[in-house]
N, C-alpha and C positions, 0 to 999 in steps of 0.2 A: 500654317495660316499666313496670309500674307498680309501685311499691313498697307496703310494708303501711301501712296506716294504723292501725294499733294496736301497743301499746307492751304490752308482759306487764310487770305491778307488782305483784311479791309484798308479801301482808298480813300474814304472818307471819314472822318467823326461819326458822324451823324451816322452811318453804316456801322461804326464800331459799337456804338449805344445802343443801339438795335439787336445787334447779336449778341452783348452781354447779357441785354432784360431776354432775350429765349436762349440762354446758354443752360438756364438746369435743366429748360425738356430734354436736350440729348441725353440718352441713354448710352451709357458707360459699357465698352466690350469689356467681358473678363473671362469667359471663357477663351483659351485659347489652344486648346486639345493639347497633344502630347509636346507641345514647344515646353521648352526650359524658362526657367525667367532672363535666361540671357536672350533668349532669340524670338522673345516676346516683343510686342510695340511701347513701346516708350511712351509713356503717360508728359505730355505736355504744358507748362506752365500759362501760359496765355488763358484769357476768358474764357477760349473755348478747349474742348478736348479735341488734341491734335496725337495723330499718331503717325511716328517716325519708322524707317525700316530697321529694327537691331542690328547691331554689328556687333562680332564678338572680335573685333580684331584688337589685338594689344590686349586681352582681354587673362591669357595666361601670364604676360610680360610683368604686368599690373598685381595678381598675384604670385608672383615672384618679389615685387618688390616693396611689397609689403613689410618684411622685415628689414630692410637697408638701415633706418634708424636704429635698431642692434648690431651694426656692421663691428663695433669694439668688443663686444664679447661674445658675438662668433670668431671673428679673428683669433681671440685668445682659445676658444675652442676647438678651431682647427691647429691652431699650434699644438696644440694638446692632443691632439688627433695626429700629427706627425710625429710626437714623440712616443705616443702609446705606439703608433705605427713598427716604428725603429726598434723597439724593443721586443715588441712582437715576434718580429720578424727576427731576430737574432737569438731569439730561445732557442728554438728548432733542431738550430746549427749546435747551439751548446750542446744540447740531448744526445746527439748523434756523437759528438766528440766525446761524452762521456761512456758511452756504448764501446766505442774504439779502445779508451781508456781501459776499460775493464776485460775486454777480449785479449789485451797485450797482459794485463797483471798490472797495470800502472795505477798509480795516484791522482786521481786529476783535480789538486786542488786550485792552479789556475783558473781553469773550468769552470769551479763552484764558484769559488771567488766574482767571474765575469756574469754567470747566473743569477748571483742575488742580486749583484747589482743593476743588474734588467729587470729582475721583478718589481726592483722597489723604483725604479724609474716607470715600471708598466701602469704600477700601482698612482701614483705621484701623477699621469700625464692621463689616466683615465677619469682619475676626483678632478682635475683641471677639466677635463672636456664637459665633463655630467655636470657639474655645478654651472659654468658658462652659459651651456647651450640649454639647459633648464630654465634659468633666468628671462636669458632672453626671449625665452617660449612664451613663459608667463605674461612678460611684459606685451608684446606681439598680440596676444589674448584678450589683454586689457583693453590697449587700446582698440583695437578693432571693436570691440563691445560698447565702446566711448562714442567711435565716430559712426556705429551702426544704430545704437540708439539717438545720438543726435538726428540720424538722417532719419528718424522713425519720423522726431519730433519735427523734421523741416517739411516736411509731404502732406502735401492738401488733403482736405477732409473726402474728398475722392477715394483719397487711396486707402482708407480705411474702409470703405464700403464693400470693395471685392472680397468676396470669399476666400480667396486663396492668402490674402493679407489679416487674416483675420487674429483674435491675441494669441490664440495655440502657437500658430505658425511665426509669426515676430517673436515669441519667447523659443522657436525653437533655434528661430536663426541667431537670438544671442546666447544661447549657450552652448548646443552641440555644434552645429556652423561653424561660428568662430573658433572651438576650442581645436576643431579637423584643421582647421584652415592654420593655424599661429603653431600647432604642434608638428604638423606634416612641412609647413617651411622650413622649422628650426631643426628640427630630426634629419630633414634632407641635406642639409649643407655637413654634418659632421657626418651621420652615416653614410653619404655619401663618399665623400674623402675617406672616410675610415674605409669602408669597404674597395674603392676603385685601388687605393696604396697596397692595401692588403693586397689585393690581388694581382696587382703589377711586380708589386715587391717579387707575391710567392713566384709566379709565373719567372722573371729574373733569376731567382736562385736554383730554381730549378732547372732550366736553362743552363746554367753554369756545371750544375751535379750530371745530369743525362740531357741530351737535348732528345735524345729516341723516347725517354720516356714523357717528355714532354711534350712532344708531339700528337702523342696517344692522347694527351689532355687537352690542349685547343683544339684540336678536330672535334670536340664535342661543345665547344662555345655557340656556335654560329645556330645550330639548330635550336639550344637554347634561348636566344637573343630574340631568334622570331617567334618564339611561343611565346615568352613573356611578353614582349610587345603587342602580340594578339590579346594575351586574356590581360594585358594592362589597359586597354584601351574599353574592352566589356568592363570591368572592372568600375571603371568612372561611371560607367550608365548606368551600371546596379545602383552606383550609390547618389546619383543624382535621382532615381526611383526612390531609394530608398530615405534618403532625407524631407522630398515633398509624400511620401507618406504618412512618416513621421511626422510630418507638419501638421497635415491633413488631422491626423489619429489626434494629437493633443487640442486640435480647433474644436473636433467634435465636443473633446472631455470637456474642454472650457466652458463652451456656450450652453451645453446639457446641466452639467451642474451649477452654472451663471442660473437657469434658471428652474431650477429642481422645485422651486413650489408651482412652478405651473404645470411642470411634468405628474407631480405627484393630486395636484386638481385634478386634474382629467385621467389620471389612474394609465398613465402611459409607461410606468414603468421599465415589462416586459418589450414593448418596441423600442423604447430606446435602449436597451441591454444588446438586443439582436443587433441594433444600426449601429452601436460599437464594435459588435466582436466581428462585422464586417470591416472595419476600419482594422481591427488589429489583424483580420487573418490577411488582409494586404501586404499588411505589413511583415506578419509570418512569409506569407509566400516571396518576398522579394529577400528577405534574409535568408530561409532555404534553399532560391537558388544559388546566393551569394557564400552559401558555407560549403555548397555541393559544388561549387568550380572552383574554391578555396583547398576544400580538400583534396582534387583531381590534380591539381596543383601542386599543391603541397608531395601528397603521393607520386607522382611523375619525377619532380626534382631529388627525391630521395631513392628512386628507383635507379636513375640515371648514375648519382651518386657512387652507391654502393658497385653497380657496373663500373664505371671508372678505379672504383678504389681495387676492385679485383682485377683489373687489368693491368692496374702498376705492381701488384703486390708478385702478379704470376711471370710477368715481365722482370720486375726488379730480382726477385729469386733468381731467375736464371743468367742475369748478371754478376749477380752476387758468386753465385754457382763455379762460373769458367771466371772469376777474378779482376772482373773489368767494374767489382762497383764494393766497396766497406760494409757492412751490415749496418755501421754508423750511418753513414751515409742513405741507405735504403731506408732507413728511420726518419731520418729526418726529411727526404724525400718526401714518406707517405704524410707528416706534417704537414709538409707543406700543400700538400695535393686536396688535404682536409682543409688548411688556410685557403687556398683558391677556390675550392667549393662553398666556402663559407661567406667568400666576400662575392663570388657570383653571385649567388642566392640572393645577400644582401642588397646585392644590385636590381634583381628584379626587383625583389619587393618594393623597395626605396621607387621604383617606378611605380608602384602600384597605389603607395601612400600619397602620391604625387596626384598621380590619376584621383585619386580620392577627393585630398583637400585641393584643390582643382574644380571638381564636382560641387562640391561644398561653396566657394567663394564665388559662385557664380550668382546664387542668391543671395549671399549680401552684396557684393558691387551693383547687382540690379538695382540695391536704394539705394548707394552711394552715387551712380551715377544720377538717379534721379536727382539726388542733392544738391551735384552739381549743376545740373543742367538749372533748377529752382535759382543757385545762390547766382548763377548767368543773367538768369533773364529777369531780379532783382537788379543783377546792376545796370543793363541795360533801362532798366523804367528808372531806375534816380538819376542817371547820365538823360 
């Protein structure tokens, strides 16, 4: 649906009084078919209702930087995420060395020695990352709920009128909305890092161990990279479906039970039971799609997986075999090949969580921005 591209600007007073005293006959659009609230028309502060063209530009940029006032205890969380990294990533090597240890007859108390003391630095830099990047979630959470309800409370009595604004749908955007939105920024900055090191690390050492057999394992990246990206991208639309469902679903419960003595006067019980469980099988049907591409998913990357792992393991044996690789070493290998699949994977998802709260934050900044645009052209009439 397209919105107007022209704005009405009275040249006279006496023309502006005029169009104030017939400003409530206009009737208010609110249907706007399958648009998002992002790429809906901008409700306009002036006497009259004026509609702008949406722009979503800056619009991901903006949720991104939503979190920047935690930028001190993500920091401390991604340090904690380079030391969990470090540690991680040098178990592997211990394993394998203890393996070599024990096919010679040797002792390998160096070994253990350099082991514990990875574990307990793993341990040490993972409470550091979970505690940090928790907080700052929280906090992320909070406020979002602060300035989304303020922007409830700054929006003309217009914007209460539409149905799609109605209390189901405003309670749902302050609590599931914001909670996708403040958990998917903070999760994404340390899973992120966590998983991209993980996998660069593994990918490095393994490089260093065989490069043939590592080769066998980025050749299977690329085709990964564009699936994800594809079902990362359906992904967001599920769940922008599925949040103005959801809205939808708790507006009905609201205003039905708001007013249950008039339902129960007129013996309408039975129709309004039906005109819910319409609202919930919506809501069924877009999560069934959303668990059945979830699972396809999920299944494909574990399928691919386990192919990779049998192709190092049939590869590495026959190195092992003719003396060109340690059984230590082919051990630590398959570690690590499990580490690079694990921070892959990690890395889809993390796009997918993204794609999500993404989805999500598009309907509260639709009233943040209106807030703004209100606290503008307040300053504008006392200037």
């Amino acid at each position: 649906m397209r919105s107007s591209q022209y704005i009405w600007r009275p040249y006279h007073p006496e023309t502006l009084c005029d169009l104030r005293r017939f400003a409530s006959t206009i009737r208010l659009q609110t249907n706007f078919g399958e648009a998002t609230p992002a790429q809906r028309p901008k409700n306009s502060f002036s006497p009259l209702y004026v509609t702008e063209p949406a722009s979503k530009k800056g619009s991901f940029w903006r949720y991104m930087r939503s979190a920047r006032d935690e930028a001190p205890y993500i920091a401390l969380a991604v340090a904690g995420v380079g030391f969990y990294s470090m540690a991680t990533l040098a178990i592997p090597a211990g394993f394998g060395q203890l393996i070599d240890y024990a096919s010679k007859g040797e002792l390998p108390l160096g070994t253990s020695a350099q082991l514990l003391g990875w574990f307990t630095l793993s341990g040490v830099a993972n409470f550091l990352r979970l505690a940090c990047i928790g907080y700052a979630g929280e906090r992320v959470i909070a406020r979002l709920r602060s300035r989304l309800y303020n922007g409830f409370l700054a929006q003309p009595t217009t914007f209460f009128d539409s149905s799609e604004n109605a209390t189901g749908s405003l309670l749902q955007r302050l609590s599931m909305d914001c909670n996708v939105v403040g958990s998917s920024l903070t999760e994404a900055v340390t899973q992120g890092s966590k998983n991209l090191l993980q996998t660069v690390g593994s990918i490095g050492i393994m490089l260093y161990y065989s490069p043939i057999l590592t080769g066998v394992i980025c050749g299977m990246v690329p085709p990964l990279a564009v699936f994800a990206g594809f079902y990362g991208r359906y992904v967001r639309r599920l769940q922008q479906q599925m949040q103005d469902a959801l809205a939808v679903k708790g507006t009905v419960a609201a205003e039905r039970l708001g007013n249950i003595r008039t339902v129960k006067a007129f013996a309408r019980e039975s129709e309004e039971l039906k005109w819910y469980e319409k609202k919930v099988d919506a809501v069924f049907q877009i999560s069934k799609r959303m668990l059945f591409y979830n699972a396809s998913y999920m299944a494909s990357l574990q399928f691919v997986g386990y192919g990779a792992l049998y192709c190092i393991i049939w590869a590495g044996s026959l190195l092992v075999a003719s003396n060109n690789l340690s059984p230590g070493v082919l051990f630590s290998f398959v570690l690590y090949t499990v580490y690079c699949g694990i921070g892959l994977m990690g890395l889809t998802n993390l796009a997918t969580e993204i794609n999500k709260g993404y989805g999500a934050s598009l309907r509260i900044y639709d009233v943040l921005e209106e807030e703004e645009l209100l606290q503008k052209a307040q300053d504008k009439t006392k200037a």
